[in-house]
C-alpha positions in Angstrom: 69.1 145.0 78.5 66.4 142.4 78.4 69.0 140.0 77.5 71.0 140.3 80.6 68.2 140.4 82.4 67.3 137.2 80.7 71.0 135.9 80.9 70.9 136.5 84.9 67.7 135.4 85.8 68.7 131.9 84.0 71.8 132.1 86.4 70.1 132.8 89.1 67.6 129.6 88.8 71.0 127.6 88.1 72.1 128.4 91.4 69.3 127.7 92.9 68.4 124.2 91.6 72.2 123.7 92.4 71.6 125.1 96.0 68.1 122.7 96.8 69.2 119.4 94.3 71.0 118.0 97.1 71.9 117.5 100.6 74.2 119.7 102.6 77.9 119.6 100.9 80.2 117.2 103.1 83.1 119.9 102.4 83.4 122.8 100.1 86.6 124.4 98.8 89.1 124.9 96.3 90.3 122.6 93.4 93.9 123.7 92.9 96.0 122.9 89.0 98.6 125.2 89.1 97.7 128.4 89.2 94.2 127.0 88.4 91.7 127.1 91.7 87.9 126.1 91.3 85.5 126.5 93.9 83.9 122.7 94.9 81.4 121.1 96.6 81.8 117.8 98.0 79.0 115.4 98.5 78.5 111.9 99.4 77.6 109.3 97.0 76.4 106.4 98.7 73.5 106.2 101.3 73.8 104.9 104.3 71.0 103.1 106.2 70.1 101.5 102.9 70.3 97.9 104.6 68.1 96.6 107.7 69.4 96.9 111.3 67.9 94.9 114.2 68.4 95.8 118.1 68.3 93.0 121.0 65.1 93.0 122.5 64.4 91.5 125.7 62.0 88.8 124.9 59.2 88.9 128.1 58.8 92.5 127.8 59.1 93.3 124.1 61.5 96.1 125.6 65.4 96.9 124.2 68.0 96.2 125.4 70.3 98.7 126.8 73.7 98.3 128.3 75.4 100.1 131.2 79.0 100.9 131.5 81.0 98.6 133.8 84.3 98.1 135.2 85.4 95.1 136.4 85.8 94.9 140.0 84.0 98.6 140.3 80.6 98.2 139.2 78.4 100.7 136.9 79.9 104.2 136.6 79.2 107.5 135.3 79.5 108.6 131.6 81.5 111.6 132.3 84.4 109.9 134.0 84.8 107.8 131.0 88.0 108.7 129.0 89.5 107.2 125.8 92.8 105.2 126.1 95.5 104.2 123.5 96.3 100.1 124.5 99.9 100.4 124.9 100.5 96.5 126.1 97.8 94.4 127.9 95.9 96.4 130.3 98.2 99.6 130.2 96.8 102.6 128.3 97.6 106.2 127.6 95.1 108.2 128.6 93.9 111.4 126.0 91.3 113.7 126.9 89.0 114.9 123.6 91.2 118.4 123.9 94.0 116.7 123.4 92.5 114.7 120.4 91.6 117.2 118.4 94.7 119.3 119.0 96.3 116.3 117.0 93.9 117.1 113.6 95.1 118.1 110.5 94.2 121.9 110.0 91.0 121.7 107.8 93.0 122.8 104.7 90.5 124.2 102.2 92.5 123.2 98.9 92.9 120.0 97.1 95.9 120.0 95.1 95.9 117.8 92.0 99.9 116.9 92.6 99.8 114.1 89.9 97.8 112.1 86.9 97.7 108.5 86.7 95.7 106.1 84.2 92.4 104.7 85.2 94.1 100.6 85.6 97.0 102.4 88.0 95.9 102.2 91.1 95.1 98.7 92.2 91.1 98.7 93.4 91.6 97.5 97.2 93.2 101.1 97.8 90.1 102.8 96.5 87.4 103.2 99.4 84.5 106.2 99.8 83.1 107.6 96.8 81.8 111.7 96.2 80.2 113.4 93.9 82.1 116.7 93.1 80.7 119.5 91.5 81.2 123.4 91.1 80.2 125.7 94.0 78.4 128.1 91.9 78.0 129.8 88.3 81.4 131.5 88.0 83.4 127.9 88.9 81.2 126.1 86.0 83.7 127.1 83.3 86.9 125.8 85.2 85.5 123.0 86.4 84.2 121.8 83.2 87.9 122.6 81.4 89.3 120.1 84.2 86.5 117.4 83.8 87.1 117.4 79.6 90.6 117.3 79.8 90.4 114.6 82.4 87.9 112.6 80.3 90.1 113.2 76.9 93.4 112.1 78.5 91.7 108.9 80.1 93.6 110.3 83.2 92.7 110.4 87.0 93.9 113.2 89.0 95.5 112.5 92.4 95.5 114.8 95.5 94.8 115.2 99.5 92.0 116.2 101.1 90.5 116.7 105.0 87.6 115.8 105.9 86.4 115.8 109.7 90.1 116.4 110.6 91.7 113.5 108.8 93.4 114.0 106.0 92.9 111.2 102.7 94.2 110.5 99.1 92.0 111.2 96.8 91.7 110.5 92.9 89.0 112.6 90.6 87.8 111.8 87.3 84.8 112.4 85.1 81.2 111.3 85.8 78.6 112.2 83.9 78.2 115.9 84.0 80.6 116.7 86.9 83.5 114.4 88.5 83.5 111.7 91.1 86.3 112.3 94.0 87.2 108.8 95.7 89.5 108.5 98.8 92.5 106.1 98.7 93.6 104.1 101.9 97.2 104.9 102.6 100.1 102.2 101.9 99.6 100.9 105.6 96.5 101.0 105.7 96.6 97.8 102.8 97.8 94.3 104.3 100.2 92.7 101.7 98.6 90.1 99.3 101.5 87.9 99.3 101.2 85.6 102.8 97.5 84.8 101.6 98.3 83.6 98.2 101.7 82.0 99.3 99.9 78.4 98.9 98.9 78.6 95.6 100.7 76.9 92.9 102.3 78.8 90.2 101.5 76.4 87.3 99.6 77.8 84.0 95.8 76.7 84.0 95.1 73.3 81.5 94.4 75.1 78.1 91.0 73.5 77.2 89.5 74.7 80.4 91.2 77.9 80.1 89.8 77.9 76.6 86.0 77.1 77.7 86.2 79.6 80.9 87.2 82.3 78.3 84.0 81.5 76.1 81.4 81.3 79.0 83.2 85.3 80.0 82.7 86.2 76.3 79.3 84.8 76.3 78.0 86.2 79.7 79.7 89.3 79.0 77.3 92.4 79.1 76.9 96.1 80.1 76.8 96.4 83.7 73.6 97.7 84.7 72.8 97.9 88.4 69.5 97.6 88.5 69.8 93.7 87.4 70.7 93.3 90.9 68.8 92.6 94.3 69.4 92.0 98.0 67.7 89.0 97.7 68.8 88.3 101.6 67.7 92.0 102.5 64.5 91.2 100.3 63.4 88.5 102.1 64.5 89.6 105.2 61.8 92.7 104.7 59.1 90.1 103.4 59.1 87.8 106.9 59.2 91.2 108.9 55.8 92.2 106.9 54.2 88.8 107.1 54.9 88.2 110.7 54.0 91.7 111.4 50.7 90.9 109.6 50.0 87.8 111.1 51.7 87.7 114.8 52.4 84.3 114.3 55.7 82.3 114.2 56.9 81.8 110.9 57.1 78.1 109.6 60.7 77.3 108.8 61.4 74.7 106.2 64.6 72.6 107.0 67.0 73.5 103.6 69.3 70.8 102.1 72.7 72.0 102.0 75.4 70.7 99.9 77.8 68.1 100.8 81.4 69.5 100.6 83.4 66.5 99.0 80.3 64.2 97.9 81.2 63.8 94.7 83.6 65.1 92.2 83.3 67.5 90.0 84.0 67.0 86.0 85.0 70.3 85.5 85.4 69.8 82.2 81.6 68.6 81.5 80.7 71.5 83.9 82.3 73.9 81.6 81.0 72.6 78.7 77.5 72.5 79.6 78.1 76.0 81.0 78.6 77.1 77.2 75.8 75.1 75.9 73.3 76.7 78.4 74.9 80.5 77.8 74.5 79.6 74.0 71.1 78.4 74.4 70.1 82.1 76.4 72.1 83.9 73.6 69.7 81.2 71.0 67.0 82.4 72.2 67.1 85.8 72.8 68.1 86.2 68.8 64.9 84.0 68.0 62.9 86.2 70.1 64.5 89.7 68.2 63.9 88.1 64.5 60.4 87.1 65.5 60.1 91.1 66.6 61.8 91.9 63.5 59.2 89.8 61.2 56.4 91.2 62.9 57.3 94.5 62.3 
């Protein structure tokens, strides 16, 4: 007896960390393989706000901006008599009330079939677009939902299906992450414009071996784990840093006049570049095994 009481209260604080770990689920429903159905949670995986937004402000006052709604030749007008049109040639629209918008939404279906498995290199990466974490709804879907997410990860496979969210309806592939599975959803075929007329102009003739050869040793050289935290918006960065010293101050900032690079001054041995590219990659690589056999002596 004190085991099961043991057993359930250890469920019962699973489900409850799962319940307060994150935000509201974006969608919750059913996982369907075959006869297989686990209950999901969908959640997003990205934050957004993360980057600075600005508003016009009226410079005398200090006050926003704000915009009224106009139509030409009639002057401001009222909110509600404001409908939304389809443009069916310049100027002439079909007119749809928000009824008869949402009449047109794909039934909230709450199963996502996984209809096919593809590998990970498949699917070319400009169809991939919003990325969520999936995970299971409660105790009891733990069990299924980790069978799927090890079979997925020992297969090296990514399962495809369709989901709706907020009345559209998406591709979506799943695979592992971590401890649970990351769903993504795919832009449909029309959504992608064709590659083809953008590349049309470039020629088709193989790149000059020795450059080929040095480009591939600065990639093996620079070549590292990726690890996001290397990375900074320098722009959003600075951005942040005038706002706080301006705020501090009140005072214009002093803007330094930056020399910018002139396109076609002079040509570029691309050769030599490449070469001293390696040299300074294999002087960083040097140094950081100096540095490691000095640690390596000490101890």
């Amino acid at each position: 007896m004190a085991k099961k009481a043991v057993s359930r209260s250890r469920k019962t604080k699973k489900s409850e960390k799962r319940a307060v770990s994150g935000a509201r689920p974006l969608w919750s429903g059913q996982l369907r393989l075959n006869l297989v159905s686990v209950p999901v949670r969908l959640y997003p995986a990205v934050k957004s706000g993360a980057r600075l937004a600005f508003h016009q402000v009226h410079k005398p006052s200090g006050k926003r901006v704000r915009y009224e709604k106009v139509v030409p030749g009639i002057g401001p007008i009222d909110t509600a008599d404001i409908i939304k049109g389809y443009e069916i040639s310049k100027g002439k629209y079909v007119l749809l009330t928000d009824e008869e918008i949402e009449s047109a939404k794909v039934e909230a279906r709450e199963t996502c079939e996984l209809v096919q498995f593809v590998d990970y290199d498949e699917i070319d990466p400009i169809y991939f677009d919003t990325p969520y974490y999936l995970t299971p709804a409660d105790d009891l879907a733990e069990e299924p939902f980790r069978v799927v997410r090890d079979a997925l990860r020992a297969k090296k496979k990514m399962a495809l299906g369709q989901i709706v969210l907020r009345g559209r309806e998406y591709i979506t592939s799943i695979k592992p992450c971590g401890q649970g599975m990351l769903l993504e959803t795919l832009r449909f075929a029309d959504e992608v414009r064709s590659a083809a007329p953008y590349f049309a102009d470039i020629g088709k003739e193989k790149a000059d071996k020795e450059l080929q050869g040095l480009a591939e040793e600065l990639i093996a050289r620079k070549t590292a784990p990726f690890n996001p935290e290397k990375f900074h918006d320098k722009y959003s960065e600075a951005l942040h840093d005038m706002i706080e010293t301006k705020r501090r101050t009140g005072k214009p900032l002093q803007i330094g006049e930056e020399e910018l690079p002139q396109h076609g001054a002079q040509v570029i041995d691309l050769v030599e570049a490449l070469k001293r590219s390696v040299r300074k990659a294999e002087g960083g690589g040097a140094t950081k095994s100096k540095a490691k056999a000095k640690s390596r002596k000490a101890a």
